[in-house]
C-alpha positions as a printed NumPy array, in Angstrom:
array([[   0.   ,    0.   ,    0.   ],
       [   0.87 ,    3.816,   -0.744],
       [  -0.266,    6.802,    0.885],
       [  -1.249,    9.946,   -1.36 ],
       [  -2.068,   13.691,    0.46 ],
       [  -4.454,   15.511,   -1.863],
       [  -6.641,   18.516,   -1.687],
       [  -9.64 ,   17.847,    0.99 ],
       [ -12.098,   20.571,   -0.113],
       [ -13.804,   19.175,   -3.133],
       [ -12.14 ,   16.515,   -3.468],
       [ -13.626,   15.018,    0.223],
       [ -17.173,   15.04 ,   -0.72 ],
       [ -16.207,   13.167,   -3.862],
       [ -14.47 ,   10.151,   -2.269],
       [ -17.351,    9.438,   -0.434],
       [ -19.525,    6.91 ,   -1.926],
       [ -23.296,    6.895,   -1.564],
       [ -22.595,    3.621,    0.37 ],
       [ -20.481,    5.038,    3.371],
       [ -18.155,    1.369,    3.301],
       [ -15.147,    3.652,    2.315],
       [ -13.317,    5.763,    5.297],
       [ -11.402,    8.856,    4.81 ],
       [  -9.383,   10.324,    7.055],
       [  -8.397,   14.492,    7.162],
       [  -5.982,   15.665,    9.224],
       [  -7.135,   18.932,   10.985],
       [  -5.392,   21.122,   14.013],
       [  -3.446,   17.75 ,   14.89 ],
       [  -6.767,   16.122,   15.952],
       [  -8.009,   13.092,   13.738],
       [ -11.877,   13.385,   12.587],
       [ -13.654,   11.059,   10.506],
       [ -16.308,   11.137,    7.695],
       [ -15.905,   15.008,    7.825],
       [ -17.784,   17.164,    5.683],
       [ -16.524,   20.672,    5.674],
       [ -16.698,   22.707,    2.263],
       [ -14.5  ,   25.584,    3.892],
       [ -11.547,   23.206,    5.133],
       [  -8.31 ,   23.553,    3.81 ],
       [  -6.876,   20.001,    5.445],
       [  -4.863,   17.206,    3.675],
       [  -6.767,   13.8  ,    3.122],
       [  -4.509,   10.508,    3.335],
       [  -6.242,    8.145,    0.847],
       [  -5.033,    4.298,    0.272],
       [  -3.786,    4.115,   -3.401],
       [  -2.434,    1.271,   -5.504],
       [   0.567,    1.876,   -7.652],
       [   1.71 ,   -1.409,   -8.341],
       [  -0.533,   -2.613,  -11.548],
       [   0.391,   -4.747,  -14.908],
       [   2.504,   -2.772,  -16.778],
       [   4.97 ,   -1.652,  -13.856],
       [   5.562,   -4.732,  -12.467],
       [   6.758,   -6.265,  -15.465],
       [   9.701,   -5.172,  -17.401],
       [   9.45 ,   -3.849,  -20.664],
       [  10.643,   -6.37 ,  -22.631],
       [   8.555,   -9.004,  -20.917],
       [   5.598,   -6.923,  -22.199],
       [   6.597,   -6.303,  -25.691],
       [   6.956,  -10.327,  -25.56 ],
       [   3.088,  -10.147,  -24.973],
       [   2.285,   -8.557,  -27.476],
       [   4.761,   -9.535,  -30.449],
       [   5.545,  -13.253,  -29.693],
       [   4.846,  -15.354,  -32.191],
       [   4.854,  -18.998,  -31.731],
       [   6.861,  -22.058,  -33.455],
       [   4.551,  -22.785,  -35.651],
       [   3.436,  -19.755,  -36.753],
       [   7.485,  -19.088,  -37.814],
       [   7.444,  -21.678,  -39.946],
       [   4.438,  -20.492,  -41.505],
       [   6.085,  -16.804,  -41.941],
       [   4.421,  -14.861,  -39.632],
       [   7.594,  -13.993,  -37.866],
       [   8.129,  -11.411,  -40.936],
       [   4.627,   -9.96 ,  -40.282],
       [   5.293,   -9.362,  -36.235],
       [   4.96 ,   -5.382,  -34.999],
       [   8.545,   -4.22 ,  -34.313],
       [   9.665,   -3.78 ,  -30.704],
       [  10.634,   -0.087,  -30.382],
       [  13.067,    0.996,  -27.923],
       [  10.701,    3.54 ,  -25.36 ],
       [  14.42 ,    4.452,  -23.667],
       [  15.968,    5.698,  -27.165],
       [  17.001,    9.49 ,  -26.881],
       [  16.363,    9.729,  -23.534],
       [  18.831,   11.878,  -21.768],
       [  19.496,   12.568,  -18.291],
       [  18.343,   16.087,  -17.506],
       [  16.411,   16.801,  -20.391],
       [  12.252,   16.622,  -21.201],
       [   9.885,   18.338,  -22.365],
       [  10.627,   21.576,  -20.645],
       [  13.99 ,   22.958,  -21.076],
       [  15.426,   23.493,  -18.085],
       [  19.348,   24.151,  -17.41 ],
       [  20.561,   22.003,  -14.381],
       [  24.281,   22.783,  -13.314],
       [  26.033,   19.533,  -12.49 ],
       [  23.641,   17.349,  -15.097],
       [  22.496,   19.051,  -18.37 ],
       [  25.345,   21.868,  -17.375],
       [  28.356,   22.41 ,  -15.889],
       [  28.214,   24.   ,  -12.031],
       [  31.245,   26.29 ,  -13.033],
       [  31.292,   28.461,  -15.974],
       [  34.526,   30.124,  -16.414],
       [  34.631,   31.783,  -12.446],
       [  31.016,   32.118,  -12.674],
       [  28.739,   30.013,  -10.618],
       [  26.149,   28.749,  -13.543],
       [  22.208,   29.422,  -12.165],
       [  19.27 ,   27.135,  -12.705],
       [  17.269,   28.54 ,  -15.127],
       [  14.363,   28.163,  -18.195],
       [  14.87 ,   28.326,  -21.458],
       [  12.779,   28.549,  -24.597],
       [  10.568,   25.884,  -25.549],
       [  12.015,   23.236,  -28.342],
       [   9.596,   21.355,  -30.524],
       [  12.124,   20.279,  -32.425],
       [  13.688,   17.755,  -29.67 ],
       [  10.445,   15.917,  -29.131],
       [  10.078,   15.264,  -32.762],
       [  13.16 ,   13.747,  -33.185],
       [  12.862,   11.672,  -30.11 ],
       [   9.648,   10.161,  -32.142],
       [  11.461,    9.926,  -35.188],
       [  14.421,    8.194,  -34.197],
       [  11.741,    5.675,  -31.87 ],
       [   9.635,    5.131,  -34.967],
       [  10.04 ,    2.122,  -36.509],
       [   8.183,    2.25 ,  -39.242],
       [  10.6  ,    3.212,  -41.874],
       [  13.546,    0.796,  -42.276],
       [  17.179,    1.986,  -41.933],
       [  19.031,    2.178,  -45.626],
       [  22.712,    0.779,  -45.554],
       [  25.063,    3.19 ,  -46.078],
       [  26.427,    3.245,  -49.514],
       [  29.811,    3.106,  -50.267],
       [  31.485,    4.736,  -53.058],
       [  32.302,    2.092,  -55.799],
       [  35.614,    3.02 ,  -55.5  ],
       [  36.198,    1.855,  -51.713],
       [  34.407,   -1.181,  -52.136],
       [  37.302,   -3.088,  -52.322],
       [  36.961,   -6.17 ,  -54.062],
       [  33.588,   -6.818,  -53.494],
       [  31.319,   -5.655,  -51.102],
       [  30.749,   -8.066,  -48.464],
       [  34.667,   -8.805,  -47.23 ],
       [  37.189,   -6.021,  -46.331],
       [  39.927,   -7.28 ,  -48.87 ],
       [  41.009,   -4.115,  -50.993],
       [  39.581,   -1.775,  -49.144],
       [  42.026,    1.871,  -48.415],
       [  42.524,    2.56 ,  -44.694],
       [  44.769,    5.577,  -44.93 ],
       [  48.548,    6.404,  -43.792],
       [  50.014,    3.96 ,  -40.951],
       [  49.986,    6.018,  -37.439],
       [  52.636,    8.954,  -36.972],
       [  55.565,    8.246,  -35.302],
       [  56.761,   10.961,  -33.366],
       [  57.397,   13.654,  -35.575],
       [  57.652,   11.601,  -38.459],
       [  54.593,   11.475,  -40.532],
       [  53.471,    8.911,  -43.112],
       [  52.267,   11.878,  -46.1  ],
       [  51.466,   10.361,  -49.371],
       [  51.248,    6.336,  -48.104],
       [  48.164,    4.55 ,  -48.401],
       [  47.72 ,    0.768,  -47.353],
       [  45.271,   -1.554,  -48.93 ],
       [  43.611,   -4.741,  -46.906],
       [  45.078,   -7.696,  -48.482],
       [  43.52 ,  -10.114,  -46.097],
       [  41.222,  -10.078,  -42.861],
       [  39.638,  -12.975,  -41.416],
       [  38.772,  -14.856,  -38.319],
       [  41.264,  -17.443,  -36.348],
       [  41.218,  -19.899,  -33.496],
       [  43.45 ,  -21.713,  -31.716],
       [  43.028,  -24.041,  -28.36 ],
       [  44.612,  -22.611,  -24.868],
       [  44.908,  -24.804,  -21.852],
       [  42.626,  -22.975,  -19.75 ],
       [  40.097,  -20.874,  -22.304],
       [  39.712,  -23.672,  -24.592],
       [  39.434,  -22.501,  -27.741],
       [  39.754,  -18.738,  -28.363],
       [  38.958,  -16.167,  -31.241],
       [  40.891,  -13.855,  -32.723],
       [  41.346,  -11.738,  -36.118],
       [  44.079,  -11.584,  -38.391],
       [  45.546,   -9.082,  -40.863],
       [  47.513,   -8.791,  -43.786],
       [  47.624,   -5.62 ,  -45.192],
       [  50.419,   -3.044,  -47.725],
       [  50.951,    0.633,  -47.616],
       [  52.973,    2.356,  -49.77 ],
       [  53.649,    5.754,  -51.196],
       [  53.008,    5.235,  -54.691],
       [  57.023,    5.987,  -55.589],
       [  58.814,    2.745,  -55.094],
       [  58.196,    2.526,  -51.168],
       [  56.121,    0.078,  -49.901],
       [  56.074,   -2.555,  -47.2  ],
       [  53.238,   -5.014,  -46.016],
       [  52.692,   -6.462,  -42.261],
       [  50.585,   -8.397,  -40.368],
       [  48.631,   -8.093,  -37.318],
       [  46.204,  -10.05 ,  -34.889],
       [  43.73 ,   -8.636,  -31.945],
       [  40.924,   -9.587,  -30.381],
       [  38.652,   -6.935,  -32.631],
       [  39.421,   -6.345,  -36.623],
       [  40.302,   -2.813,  -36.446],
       [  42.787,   -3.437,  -33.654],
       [  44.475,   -6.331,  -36.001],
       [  44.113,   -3.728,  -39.227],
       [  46.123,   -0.883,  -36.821],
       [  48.796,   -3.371,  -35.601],
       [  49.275,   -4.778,  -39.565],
       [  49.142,   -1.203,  -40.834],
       [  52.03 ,    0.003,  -38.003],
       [  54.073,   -3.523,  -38.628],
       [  54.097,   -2.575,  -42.484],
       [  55.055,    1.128,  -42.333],
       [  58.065,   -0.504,  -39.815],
       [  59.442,   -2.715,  -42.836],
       [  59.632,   -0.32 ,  -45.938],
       [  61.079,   -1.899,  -49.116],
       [  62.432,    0.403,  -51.957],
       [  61.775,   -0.913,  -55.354],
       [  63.233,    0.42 ,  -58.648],
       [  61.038,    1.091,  -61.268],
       [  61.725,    1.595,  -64.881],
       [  61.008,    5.239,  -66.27 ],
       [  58.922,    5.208,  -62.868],
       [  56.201,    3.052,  -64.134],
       [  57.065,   -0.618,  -64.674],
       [  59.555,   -2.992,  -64.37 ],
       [  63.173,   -3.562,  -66.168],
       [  62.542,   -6.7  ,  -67.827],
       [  60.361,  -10.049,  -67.711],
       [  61.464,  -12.479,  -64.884],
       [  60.124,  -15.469,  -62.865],
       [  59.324,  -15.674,  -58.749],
       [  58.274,  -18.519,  -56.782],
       [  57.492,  -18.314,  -52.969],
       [  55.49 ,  -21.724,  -51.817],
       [  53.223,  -23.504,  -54.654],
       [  52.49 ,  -19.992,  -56.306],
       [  54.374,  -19.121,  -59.259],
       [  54.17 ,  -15.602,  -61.181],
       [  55.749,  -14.704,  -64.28 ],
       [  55.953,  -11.176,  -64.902],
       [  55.927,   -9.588,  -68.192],
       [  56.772,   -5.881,  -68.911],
       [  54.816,   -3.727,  -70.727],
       [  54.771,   -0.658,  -72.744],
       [  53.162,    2.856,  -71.083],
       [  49.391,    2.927,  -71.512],
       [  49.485,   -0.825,  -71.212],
       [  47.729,   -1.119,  -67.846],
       [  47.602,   -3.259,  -65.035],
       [  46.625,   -6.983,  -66.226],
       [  47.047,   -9.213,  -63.267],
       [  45.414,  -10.686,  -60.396],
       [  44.235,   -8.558,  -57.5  ],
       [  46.779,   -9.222,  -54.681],
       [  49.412,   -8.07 ,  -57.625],
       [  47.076,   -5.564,  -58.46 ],
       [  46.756,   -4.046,  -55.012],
       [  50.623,   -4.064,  -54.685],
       [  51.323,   -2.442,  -58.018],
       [  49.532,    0.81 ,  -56.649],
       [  51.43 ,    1.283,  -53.506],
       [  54.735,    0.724,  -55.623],
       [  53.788,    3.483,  -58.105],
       [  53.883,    1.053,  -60.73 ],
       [  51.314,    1.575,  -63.911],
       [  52.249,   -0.978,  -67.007],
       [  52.075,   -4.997,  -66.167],
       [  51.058,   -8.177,  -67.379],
       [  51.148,  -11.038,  -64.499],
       [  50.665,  -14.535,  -65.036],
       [  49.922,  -17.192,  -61.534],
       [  50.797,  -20.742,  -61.647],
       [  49.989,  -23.36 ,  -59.045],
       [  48.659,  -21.726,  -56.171],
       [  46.611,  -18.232,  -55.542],
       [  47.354,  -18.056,  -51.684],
       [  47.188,  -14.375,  -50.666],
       [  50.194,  -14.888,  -48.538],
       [  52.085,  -16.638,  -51.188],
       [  51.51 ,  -14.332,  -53.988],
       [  52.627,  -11.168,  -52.15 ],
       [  55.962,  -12.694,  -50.913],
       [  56.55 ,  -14.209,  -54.2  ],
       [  56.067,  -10.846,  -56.112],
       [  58.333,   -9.394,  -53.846],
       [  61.122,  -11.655,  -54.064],
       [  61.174,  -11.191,  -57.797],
       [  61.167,   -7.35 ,  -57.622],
       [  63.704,   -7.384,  -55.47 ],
       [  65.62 ,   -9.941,  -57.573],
       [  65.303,   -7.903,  -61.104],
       [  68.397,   -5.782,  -62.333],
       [  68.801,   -2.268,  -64.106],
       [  69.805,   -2.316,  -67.785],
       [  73.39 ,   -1.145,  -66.718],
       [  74.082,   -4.09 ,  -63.834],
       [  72.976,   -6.39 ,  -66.802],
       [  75.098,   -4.428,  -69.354],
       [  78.139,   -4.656,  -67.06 ],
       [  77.907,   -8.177,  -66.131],
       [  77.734,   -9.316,  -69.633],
       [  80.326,   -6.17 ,  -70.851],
       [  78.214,   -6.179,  -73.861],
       [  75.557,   -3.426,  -75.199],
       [  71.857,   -4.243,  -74.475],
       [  69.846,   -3.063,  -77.277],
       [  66.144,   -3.106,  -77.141],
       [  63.827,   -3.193,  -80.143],
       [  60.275,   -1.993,  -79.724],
       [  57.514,   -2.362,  -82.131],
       [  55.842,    1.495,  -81.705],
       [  59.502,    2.156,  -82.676],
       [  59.131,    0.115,  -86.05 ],
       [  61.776,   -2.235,  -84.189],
       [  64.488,    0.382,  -84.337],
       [  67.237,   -0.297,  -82.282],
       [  67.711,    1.857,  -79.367],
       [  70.674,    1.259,  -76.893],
       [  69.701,    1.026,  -73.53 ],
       [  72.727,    1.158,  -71.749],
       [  76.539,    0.591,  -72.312],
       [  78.96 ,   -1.28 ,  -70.088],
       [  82.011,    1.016,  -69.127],
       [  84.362,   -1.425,  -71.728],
       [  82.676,   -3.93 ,  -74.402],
       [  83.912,   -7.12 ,  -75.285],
       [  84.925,   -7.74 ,  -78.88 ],
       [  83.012,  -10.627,  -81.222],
       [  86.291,  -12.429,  -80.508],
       [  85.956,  -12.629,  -76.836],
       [  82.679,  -13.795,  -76.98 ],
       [  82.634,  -17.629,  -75.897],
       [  80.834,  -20.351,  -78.879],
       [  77.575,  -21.108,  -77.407],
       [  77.203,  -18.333,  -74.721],
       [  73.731,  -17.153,  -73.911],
       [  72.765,  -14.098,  -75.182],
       [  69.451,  -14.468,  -75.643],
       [  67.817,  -11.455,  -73.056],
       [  64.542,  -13.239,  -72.263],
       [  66.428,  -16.015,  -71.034],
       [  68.987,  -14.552,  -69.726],
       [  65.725,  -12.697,  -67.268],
       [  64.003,  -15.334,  -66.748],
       [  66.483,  -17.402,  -63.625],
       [  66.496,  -21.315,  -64.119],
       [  65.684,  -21.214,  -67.474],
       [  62.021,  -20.541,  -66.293],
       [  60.523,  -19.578,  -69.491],
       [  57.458,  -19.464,  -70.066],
       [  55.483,  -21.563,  -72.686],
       [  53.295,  -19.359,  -75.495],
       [  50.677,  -21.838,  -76.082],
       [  49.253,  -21.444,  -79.646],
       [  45.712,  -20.152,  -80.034],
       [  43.592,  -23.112,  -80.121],
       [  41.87 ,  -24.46 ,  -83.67 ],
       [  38.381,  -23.027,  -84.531],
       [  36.197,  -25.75 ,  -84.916],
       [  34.716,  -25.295,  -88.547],
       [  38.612,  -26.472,  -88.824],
       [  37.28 ,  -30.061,  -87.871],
       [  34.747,  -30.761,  -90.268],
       [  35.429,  -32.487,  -93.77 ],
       [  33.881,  -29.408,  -95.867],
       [  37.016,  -27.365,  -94.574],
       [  39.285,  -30.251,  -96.   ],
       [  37.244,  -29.735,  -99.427],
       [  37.752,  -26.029,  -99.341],
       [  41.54 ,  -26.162,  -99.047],
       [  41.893,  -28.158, -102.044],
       [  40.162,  -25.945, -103.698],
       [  41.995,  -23.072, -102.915],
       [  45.279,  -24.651, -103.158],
       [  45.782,  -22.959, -106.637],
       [  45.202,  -19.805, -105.701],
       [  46.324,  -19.633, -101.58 ],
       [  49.446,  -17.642, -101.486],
       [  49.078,  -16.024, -104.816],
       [  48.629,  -12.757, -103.772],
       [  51.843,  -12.685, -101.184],
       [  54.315,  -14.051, -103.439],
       [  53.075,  -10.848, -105.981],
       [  53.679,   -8.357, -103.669],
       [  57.117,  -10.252, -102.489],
       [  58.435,  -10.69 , -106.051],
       [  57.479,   -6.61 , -106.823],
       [  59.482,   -5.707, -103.704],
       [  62.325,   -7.519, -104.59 ],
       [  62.856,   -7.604, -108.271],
       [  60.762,   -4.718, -108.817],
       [  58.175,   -6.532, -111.805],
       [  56.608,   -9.937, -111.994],
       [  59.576,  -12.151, -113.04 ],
       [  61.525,  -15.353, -111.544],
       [  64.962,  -16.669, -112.63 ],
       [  64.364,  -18.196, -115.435],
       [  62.681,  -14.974, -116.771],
       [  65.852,  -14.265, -117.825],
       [  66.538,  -17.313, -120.657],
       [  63.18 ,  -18.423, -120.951],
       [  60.804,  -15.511, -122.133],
       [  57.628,  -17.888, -121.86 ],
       [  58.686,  -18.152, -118.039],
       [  57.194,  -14.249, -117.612],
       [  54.681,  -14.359, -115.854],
       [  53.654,  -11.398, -118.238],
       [  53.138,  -13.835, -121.411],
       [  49.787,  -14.785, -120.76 ],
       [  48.706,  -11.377, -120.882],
       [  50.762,  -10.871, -123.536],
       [  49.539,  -13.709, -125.453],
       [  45.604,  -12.411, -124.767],
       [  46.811,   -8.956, -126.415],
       [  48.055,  -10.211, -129.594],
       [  44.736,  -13.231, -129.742],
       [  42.245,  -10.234, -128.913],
       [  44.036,   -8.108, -131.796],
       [  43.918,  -10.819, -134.709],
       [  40.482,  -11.301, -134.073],
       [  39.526,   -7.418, -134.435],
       [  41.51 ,   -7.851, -137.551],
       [  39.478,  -10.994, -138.531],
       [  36.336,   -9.136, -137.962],
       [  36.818,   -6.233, -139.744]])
């Protein structure tokens, strides 16, 4: 039971009940009267109320439970889609604040303002507050994702992998300006402990580079995935690699890595080429700074694997001059936007003579790049297959005559400079010429006939 003190003037005469079971009692000059009935009194009444009902003695959640519980059955039948949402009566509630704005130093305010001693006090009125208390309880409209730009995606749009986390974190005065670091990798581990069992963690793999040769990658694991991304990102920017790059865009010539079961040749490319290759690759060619690249993987695409492997090789190539002056021999490069001009790359301080050159030395350049004779095989194009069927056999007879006609008449005109062959020379019937010679002089005797 509660006790409430209310007004006793009007309010007395109204508590009574025709049937006089109910007893009120006023309080009046100290002294205790019952079942008084005084219009001009001004005394409190003590009346027996009940507080305690339904809805306060049950916690909210129990309640909503009530009302939007649906059973077993009717979740298999899809009514759990159906169900009124729960909303959240507590949302935007703050301590201090209602419906009238009121300052309250040392809750809504603070008790010291400068040397001033801050004063309770009113303020205007603010609709606005109430209506977004109901809009952000309202449940009615359904929360949109948040869109990310197609460019921070990553590689696709569920997993982290590719995503840009900006610079690694400052380290006293020095500051990472220019680096960015790419997710290569971020996933869930476990492993078994003696006395947690077994125990979740995250793990990171992740490059940052400054798009000019620099780069470095690291890995990182925590108990949350942005503490394993900030460890990974702070490991790599502690393990910077520099790269050379030729004409700051590519690399100095083809070569062959292998780290594990993944092997990578690497083909260079001219400017404007692009970047052809798989993503990993991809994602480190950015953070190098380089532009033009074709990749090719063999064996296996482990994330891990791939990275370390196109390292290794990067580190590995040579400049034109190292290779120039370990062979002592002029490396010449032909090019095909060049019309396959020769163009010397680079000169060794003192060339070797033909006569100092050893019989049977290599000096083939695309094997000399590739280490352990690594090279790779150009598979031919494969057949079409119209190439199959016997009516293509039928057609190549038939156009045996005639197949490479046209290209040896352009070849002979280059060459000899008219339509002739070596025995043109003795024989005069062997000009090719003669039959149109021969159709001349037939077509003229017969205008002579005619006429």
């Amino acid at each position: 039971m509660a006790y409430t003190l209310i007004r006793a003037c009007n309010v007395l005469t109204r508590l009574q009940r025709p049937t006089g079971r109910r007893l009120t009692t006023v309080f009046t000059n100290g002294l205790i009267q019952n079942n008084v009935n005084n219009s001009n009194c001004q005394q409190l009444v003590i009346d027996n109320v009940r507080h305690a009902s339904f809805f306060n003695r049950y916690p909210a959640d129990y309640l909503w439970k009530g009302a939007t519980a649906v059973s077993n059955a009717g979740k298999k039948r899809g009514r759990l889609k159906s169900r009124r949402p729960i909303r959240n009566l507590n949302r935007g509630q703050v301590i201090g604040v209602g419906r009238v704005n009121i300052v309250w130093p040392g809750l809504n305010a603070p008790v010291l303002k400068g040397r001033e001693l801050v004063q309770q006090q009113r303020l205007p009125d603010n609709p606005e507050q109430i209506q977004k208390i109901y809009k952000l309880r309202d449940t009615s409209t359904r929360r949109r994702r948040i869109r990310i730009h197609p460019l921070l995606r990553g590689w696709t749009s569920a997993k982290p992998g590719g995503r840009k986390i900006g610079p690694p974190d400052p380290v006293g005065d020095e500051k990472f300006e220019g680096f960015e670091t790419i997710i290569l990798q971020l996933k869930q581990v476990t492993h078994m402990t003696g006395h947690l069992g077994r125990t979740r963690n995250w793990s990171a793999l992740v490059i940052t580079g400054n798009g000019q040769g620099l780069a470095g990658f690291g890995e990182g694991r925590g108990s949350e995935g942005k503490a394993a991304l900030r460890k990974a990102k702070n490991r790599a920017a502690q393990r910077l690699i520099f790269i050379k790059r030729y004409n700051e865009r590519t690399v100095f010539h083809d070569f062959f890595c292998q780290f594990g079961g993944s092997k990578i040749f690497v083909y260079k490319k001219g400017e404007g080429f692009g970047l052809r290759c798989q993503r990993v690759l991809k994602a480190c060619c950015e953070v190098l700074g380089i532009k033009d690249l074709r990749c090719k993987i063999e064996g296996s695409t482990n994330t891990r694997n791939v990275m370390k492997a196109f390292f290794i090789g990067l580190l590995r190539q040579k400049t034109h001059q190292e290779i120039a002056e370990e062979k002592k021999l002029h490396l010449v490069e032909f090019r095909r936007e060049r019309d396959n001009f020769p163009v010397v790359v680079a000169s060794p301080a003192k060339a070797r003579t033909s006569e100092e050159i050893k019989f049977g030395e290599l000096l083939d350049f695309k094997r000399y790049a590739y280490e352990e004779g690594k090279v790779p095989l150009d598979n031919p194009p494969p057949r079409p297959f119209y190439e199959r069927l016997p009516s293509w056999t039928i057609r190549q007879r038939k156009i045996a005559v005639t197949r490479n006609k046209e290209d040896v008449r352009v070849k002979i005109m280059a060459e000899e400079g008219d339509l002739k062959s070596f025995y043109s020379d003795e024989f005069k019937e062997a000009n090719p010429r003669m039959g149109e010679i021969i159709k001349r002089r037939y077509d003229k005797m017969k205008e002579q006939q005619e006429q």
